[in-house]
C-alpha positions as a Markdown table, in Angstrom:
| # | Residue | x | y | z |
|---|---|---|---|---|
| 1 | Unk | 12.1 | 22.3 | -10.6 |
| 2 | Unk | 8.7 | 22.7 | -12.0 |
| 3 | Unk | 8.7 | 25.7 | -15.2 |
| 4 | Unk | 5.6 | 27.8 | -14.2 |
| 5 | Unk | 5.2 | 28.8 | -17.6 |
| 6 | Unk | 5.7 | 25.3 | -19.4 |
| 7 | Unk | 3.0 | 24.0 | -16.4 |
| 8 | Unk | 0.4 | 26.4 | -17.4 |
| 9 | Unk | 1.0 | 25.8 | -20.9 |
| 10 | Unk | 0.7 | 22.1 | -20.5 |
| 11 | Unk | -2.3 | 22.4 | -17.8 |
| 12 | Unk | -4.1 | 24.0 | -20.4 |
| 13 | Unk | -3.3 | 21.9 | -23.9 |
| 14 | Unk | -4.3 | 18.9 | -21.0 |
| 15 | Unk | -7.3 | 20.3 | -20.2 |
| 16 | Unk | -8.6 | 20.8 | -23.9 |
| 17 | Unk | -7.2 | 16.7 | -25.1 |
| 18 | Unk | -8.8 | 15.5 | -21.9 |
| 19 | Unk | -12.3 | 17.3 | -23.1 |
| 20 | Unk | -12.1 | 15.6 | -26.1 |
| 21 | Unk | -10.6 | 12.6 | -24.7 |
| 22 | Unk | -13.8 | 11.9 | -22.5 |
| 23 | Unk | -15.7 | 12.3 | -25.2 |
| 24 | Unk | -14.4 | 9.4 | -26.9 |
| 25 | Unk | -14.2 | 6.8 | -24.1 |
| 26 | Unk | -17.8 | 7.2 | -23.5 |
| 27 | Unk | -19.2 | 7.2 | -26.9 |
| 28 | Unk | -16.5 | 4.8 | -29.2 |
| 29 | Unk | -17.7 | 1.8 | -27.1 |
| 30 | Unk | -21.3 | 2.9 | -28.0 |
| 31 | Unk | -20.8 | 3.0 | -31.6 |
| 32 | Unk | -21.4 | 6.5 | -31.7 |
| 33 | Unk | -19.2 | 9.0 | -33.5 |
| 34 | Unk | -16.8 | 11.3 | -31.7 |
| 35 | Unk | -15.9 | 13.9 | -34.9 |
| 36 | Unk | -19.4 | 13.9 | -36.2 |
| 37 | Unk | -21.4 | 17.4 | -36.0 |
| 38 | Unk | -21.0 | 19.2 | -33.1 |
| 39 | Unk | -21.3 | 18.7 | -29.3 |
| 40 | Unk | -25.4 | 18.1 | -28.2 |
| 41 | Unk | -26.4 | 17.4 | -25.0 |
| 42 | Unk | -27.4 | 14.0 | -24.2 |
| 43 | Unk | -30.4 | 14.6 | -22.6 |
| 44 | Unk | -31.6 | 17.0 | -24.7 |
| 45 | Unk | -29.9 | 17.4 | -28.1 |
| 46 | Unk | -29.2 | 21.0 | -27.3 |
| 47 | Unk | -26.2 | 22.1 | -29.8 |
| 48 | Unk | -23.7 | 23.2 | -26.8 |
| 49 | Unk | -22.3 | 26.4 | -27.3 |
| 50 | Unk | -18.6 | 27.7 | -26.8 |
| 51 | Unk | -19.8 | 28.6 | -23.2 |
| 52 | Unk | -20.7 | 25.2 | -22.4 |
| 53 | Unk | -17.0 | 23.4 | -23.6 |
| 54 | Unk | -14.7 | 25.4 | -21.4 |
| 55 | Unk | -13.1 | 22.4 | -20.2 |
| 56 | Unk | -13.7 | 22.1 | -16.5 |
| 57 | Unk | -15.0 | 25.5 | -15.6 |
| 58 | Unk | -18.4 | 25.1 | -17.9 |
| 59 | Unk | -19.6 | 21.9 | -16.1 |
| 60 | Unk | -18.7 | 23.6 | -12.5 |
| 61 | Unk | -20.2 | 26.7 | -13.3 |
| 62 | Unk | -23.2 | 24.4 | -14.6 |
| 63 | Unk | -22.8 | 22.4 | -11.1 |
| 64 | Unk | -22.7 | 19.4 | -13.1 |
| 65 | Unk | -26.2 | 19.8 | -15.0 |
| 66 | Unk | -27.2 | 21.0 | -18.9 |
| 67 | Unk | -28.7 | 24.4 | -18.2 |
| 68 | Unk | -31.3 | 24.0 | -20.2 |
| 69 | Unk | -32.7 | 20.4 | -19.4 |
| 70 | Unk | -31.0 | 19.8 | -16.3 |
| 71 | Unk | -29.5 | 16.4 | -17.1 |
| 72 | Unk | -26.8 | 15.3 | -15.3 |
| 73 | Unk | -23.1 | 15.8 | -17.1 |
| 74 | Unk | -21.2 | 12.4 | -16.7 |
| 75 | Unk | -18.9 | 13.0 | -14.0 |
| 76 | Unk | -16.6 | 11.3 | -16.3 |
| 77 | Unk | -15.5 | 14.6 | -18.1 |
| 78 | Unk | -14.3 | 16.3 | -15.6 |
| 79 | Unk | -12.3 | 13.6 | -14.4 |
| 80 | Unk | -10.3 | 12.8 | -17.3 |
| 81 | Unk | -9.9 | 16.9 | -18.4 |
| 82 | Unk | -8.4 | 17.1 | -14.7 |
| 83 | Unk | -6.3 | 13.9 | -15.1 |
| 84 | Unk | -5.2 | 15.0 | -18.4 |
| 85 | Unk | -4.3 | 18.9 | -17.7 |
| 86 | Unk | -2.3 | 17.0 | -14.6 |
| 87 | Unk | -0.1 | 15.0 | -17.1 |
| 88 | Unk | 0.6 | 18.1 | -19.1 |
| 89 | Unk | 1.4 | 20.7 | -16.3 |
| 90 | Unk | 4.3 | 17.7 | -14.9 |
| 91 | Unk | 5.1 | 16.8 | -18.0 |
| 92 | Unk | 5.7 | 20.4 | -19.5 |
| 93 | Unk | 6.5 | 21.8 | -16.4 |
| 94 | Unk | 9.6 | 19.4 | -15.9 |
| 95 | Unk | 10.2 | 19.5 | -19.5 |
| 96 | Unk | 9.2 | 22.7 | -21.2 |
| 97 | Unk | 10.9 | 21.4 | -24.6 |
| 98 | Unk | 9.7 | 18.7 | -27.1 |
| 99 | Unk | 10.5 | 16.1 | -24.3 |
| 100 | Unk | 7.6 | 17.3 | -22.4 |
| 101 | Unk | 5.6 | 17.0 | -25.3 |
| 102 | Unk | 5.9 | 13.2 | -25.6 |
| 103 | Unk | 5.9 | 12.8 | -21.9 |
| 104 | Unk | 2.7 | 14.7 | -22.1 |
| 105 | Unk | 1.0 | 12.5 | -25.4 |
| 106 | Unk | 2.3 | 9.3 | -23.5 |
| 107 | Unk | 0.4 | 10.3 | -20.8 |
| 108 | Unk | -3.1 | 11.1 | -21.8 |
| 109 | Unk | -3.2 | 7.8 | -24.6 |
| 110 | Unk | -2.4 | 5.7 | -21.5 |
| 111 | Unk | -4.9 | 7.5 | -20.0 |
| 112 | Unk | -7.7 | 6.7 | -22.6 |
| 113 | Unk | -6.6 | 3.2 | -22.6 |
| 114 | Unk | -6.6 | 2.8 | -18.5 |
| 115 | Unk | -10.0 | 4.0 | -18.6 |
| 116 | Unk | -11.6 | 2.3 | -21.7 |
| 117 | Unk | -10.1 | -1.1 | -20.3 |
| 118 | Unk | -11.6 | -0.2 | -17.0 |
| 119 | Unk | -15.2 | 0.3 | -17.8 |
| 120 | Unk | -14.9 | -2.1 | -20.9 |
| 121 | Unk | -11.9 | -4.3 | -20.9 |
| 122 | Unk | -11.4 | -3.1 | -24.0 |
| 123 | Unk | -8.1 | -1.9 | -25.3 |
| 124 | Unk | -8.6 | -1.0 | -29.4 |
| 125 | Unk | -5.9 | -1.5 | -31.9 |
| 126 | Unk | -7.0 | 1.6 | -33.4 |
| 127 | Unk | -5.0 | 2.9 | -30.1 |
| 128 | Unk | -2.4 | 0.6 | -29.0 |
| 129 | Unk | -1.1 | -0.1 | -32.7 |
| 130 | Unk | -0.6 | 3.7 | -33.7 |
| 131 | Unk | 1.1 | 4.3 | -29.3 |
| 132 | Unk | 3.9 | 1.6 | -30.8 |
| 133 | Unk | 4.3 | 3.4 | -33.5 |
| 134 | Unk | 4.9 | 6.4 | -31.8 |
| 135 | Unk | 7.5 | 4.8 | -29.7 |
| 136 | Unk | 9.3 | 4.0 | -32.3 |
| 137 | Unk | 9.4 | 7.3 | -33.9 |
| 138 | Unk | 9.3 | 10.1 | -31.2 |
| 139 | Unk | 9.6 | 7.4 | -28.2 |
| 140 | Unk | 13.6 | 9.0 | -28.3 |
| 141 | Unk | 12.3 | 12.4 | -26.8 |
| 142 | Unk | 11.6 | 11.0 | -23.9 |
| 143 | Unk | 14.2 | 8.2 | -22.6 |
| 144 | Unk | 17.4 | 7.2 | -23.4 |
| 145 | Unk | 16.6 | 4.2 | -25.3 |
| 146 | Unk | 17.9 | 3.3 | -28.2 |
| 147 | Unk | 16.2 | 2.2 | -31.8 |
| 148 | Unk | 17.6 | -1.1 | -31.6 |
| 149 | Unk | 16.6 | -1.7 | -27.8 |
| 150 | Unk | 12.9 | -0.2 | -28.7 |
| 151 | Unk | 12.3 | -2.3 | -31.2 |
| 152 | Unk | 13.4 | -5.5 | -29.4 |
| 153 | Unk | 11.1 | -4.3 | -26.4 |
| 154 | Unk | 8.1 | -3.7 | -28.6 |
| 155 | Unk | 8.8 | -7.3 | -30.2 |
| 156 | Unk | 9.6 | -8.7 | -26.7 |
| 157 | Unk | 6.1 | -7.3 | -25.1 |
| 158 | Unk | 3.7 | -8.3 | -27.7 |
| 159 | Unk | 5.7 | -11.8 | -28.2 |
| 160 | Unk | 5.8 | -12.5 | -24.4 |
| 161 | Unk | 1.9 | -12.0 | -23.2 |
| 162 | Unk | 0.8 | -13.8 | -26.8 |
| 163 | Unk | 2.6 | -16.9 | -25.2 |
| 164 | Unk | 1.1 | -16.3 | -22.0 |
| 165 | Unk | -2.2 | -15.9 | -23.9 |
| 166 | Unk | -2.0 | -18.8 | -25.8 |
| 167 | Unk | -0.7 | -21.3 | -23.1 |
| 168 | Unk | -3.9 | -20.5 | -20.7 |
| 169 | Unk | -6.1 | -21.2 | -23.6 |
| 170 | Unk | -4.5 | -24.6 | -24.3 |
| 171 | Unk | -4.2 | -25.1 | -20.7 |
| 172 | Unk | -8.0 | -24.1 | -19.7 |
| 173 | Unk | -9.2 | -24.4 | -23.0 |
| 174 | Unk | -10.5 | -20.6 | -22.7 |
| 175 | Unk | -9.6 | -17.4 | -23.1 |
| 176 | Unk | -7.3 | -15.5 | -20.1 |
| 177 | Unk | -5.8 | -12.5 | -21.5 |
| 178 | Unk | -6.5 | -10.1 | -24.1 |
| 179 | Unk | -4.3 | -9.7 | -27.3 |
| 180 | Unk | -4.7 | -5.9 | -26.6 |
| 181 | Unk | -3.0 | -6.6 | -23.4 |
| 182 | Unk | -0.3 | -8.0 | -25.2 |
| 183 | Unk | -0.2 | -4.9 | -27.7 |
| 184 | Unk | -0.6 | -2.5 | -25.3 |
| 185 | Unk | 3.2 | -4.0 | -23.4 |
| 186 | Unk | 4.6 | -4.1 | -27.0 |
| 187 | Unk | 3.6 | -0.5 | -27.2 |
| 188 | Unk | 5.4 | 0.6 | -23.9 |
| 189 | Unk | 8.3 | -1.7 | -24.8 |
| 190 | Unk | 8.9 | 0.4 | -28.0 |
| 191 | Unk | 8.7 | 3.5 | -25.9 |
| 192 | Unk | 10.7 | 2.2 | -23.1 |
| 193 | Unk | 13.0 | -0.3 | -24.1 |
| 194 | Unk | 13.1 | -3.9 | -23.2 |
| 195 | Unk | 15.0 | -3.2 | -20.0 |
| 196 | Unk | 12.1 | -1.4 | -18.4 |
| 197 | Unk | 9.7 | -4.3 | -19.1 |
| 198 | Unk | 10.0 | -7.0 | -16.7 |
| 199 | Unk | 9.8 | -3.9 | -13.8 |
| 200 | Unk | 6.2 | -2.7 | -15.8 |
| 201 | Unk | 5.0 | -6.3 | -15.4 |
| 202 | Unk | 6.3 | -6.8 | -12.1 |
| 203 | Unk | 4.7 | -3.3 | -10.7 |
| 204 | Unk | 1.5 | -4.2 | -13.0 |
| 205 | Unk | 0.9 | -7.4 | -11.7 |
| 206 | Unk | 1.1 | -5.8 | -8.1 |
| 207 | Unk | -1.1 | -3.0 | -9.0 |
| 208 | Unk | -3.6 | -5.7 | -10.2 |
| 209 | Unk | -3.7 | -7.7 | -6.7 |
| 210 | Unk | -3.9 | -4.3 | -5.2 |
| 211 | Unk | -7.2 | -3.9 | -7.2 |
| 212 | Unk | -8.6 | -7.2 | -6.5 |
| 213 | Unk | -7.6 | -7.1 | -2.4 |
| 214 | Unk | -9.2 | -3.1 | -2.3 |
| 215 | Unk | -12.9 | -4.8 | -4.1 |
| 216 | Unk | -12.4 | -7.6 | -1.5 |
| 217 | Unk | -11.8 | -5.4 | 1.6 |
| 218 | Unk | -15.4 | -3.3 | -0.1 |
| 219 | Unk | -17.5 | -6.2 | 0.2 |
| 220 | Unk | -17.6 | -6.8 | -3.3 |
| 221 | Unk | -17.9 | -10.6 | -4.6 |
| 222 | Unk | -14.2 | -11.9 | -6.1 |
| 223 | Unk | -14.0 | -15.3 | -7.4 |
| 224 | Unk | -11.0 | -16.9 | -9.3 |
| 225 | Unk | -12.3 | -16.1 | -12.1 |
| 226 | Unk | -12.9 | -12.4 | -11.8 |
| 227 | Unk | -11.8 | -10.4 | -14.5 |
| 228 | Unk | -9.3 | -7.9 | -13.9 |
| 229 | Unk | -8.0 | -5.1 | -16.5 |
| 230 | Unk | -4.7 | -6.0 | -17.2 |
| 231 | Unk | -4.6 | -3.1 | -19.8 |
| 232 | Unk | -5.2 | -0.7 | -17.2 |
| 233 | Unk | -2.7 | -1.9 | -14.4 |
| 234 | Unk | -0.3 | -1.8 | -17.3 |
| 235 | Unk | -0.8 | 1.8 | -18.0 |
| 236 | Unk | -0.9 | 2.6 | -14.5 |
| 237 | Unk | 2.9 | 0.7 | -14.0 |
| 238 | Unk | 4.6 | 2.0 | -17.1 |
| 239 | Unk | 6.3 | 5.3 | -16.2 |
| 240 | Unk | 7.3 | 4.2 | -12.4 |
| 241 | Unk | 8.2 | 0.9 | -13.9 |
| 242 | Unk | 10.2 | 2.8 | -16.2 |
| 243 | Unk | 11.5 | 4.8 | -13.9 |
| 244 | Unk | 12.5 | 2.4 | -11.7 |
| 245 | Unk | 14.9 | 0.3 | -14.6 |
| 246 | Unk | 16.4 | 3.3 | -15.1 |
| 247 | Unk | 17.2 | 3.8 | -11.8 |
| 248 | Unk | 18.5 | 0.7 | -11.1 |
| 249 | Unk | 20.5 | 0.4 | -14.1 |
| 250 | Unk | 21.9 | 3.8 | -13.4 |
């Protein structure tokens, strides 16, 4: 059952990361800083005001536009503050105790990740490094898995795509897969254990070919050498994935 308190809590702390998580994903790739002076309008400049960061409500009460030049507000905002305070009314709700917490900072950095290896295929180490680190440290709060079996999956993760990385670049003599896809598995393998990663690939791969059959079926050109964001599918499979080794191991 659902904690109605916990959920409202969590809605709300989702609502305000995902604000600042949007933030980031669109202007980190640009170069531009995400902490420096305060929030200005794109169009515009205009210094926003505390009225114009309520996350969600400001940009609906807005209908979308800066009220002073009438720009458009990327779409993108609201999409990850409503994704994000998602993640943190399930996972506080379920969990209103520290285990909800990781649940709900597991959620929104796969988030950023999904969506920054979406629009950029780009997964940073600046994220995926510090996520492993985290698994190995407060990954505990949220599954059973032990140290020794963390470790071995972060290890295993990173260790198995570099292999698969390196053997299409010998074998096609260019490069196939990321290194941050291979981080980005290490990183759920030190949250999840080793057990649960052959299930993430297996559910990744699928979510992949999902992807690439849905741009087919919309007309849009696929070739065999279309990229696909590995990164993202990854995030996308890791708690069902997850979910599902425990389930089957239980």
């Amino acid at each position: 059952m659902i904690e109605p308190l916990g959920a409202m809590l969590g809605g709300v702390a989702g609502a305000i990361a995902g604000s600042f998580l949007a933030t980031l994903i669109l202007r980190w790739p640009q170069g531009r800083g995400v902490m420096r002076g305060r929030s200005a309008c794109d169009g515009c400049g205009r210094t926003l005001g505390a009225g114009d960061l309520v996350p969600l409500l400001s940009a609906m009460a807005q209908r979308g536009r800066c009220r002073t030049c009438g720009a458009r507000i990327d779409p993108l905002h609201g999409r990850v503050e409503a994704a994000c305070a998602v993640i943190g009314a399930l996972a506080v709700g379920l969990a209103p105790d520290v285990a909800g917490l990781g649940w709900a900072l597991l959620g929104w950095w796969l988030l950023t990740l999904a969506v920054l290896d979406w629009r950029h295929f780009w997964l940073p180490d600046a994220l995926t490094l510090p996520l492993t680190f985290l698994g190995l440290t407060v990954g505990s709060w949220v599954t059973d898995a032990v140290l020794a079996d963390r470790a071995i999956g972060a290890a295993a993760g990173y260790a198995g795509l570099l292999a698969v990385a390196w053997t299409y670049r010998w074998a096609r003599g260019r490069e196939g897969l990321g290194l941050g896809d291979a981080k980005l598995l290490g990183a759920l393998g030190a949250w999840f254990g080793w057990q649960a990663l052959p299930f993430v690939l297996l559910l990744a791969a699928g979510t992949g070919l999902l992807a690439v059959g849905v741009a087919a079926a919309l007309g849009k050109r696929v070739e065999r050498a279309t990229r696909v964001p590995l990164g993202t599918a990854l995030a996308v499979a890791a708690v069902p994935g997850w979910w599902l080794s425990a389930l089957l191991s239980g």
